[in-house]
N, C-alpha and C positions, 0 to 999 in steps of 0.2 A: 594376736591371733586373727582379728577382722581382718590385719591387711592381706595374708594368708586367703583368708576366705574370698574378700573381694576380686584377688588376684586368678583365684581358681575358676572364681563365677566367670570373669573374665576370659580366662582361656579356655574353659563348655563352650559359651556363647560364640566367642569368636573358632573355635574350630568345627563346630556343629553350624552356624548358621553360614560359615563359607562351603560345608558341605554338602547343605541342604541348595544353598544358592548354583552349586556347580553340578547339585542332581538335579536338580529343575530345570540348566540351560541344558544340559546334556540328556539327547533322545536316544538314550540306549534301549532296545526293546528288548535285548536279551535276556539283562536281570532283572530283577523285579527291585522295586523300586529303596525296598530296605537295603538290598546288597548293595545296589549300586553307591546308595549314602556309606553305607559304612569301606566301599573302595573308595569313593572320597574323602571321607574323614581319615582313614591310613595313610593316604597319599598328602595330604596335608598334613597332618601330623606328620610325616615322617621328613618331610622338609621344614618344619620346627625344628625338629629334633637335630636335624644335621646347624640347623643356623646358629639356635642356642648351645649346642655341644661347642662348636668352632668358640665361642665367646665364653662359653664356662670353660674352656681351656683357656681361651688368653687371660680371662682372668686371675686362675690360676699361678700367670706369669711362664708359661713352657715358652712364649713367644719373645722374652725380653731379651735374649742372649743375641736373636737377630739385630732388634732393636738394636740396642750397643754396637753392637757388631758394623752395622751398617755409620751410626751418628759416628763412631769412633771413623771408622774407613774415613767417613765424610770431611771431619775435622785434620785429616791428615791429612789429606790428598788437598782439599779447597780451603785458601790461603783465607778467601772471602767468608767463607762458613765459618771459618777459626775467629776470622777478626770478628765478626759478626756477637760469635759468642762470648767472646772478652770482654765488649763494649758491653750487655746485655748484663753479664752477670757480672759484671768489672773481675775479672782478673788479669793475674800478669804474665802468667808462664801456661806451659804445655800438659805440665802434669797436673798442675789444676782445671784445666779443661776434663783431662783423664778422669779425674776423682769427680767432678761435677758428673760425668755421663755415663760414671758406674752410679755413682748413687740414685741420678734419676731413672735408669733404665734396666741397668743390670740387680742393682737391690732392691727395687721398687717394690713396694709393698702390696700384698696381695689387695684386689679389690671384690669386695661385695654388690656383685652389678644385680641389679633386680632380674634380666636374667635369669640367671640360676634357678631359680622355683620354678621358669617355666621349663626346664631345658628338667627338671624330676619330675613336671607332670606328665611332659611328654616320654620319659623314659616308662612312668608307672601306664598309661594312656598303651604305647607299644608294647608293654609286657601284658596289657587285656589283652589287646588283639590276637596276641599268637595264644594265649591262651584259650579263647576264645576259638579261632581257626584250628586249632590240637579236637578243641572239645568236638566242632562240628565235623572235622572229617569223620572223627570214629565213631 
């Protein structure tokens, strides 16, 4: 649970003080100086969000079938890539190349990227805001 916590203190700190830092270099005189932090802090949060979402997805593995897809193409077509690989993992034939680059690529096992906690705080972080922006229109 600390690392939890440490990790959260962590992403406050870092999206409140890059926000604060980008309403202090920014002379907007229009809003006052809360709003403008909190269009910053959305705006940075919301590019977390897309960064850590792309990476809680690969890690999920939606991205491996490319993978394979491409090392497989590679090993076909480049004689040097094949020999390459042979030497590396000593084998002798083709279909063992095949089986070697479904199991690293294609069956690979999900990963636990740290990541991920920050890619829910930012989803929980975006679901304030609109609820937040809901609350003050009306």
């Amino acid at each position: 649970m600390k690392k939890h916590l440490k990790k959260l203190l962590f992403f406050i700190i870092f999206i409140g003080g890059t926000g604060l830092l980008f309403t202090i270099l920014n002379k907007d005189v229009k809003l006052s100086f809360f709003m403008s932090f909190l269009e910053k802090v959305f705006f940075i949060n919301l590019l977390v969000f897309i960064i850590t979402g792309v990476v809680f997805i690969d890690d999920q593995g939606t991205f491996n079938v490319f993978k394979y897809s491409f090392k497989h193409f590679r090993a076909t077509v480049s004689e040097k890539y094949k020999y390459s690989i042979k030497q590396e993992y000593s084998m002798k034939s083709d279909t063992e190349i095949k089986e070697h680059l479904k199991n690293t690529y294609l069956y690979a096992q999900k990963k636990h990227s740290s990541t991920t906690i920050y890619f829910y705080y930012s989803c929980i972080l975006l679901f304030i805001f609109i609820m937040y922006s809901m609350i003050s229109i009306a």
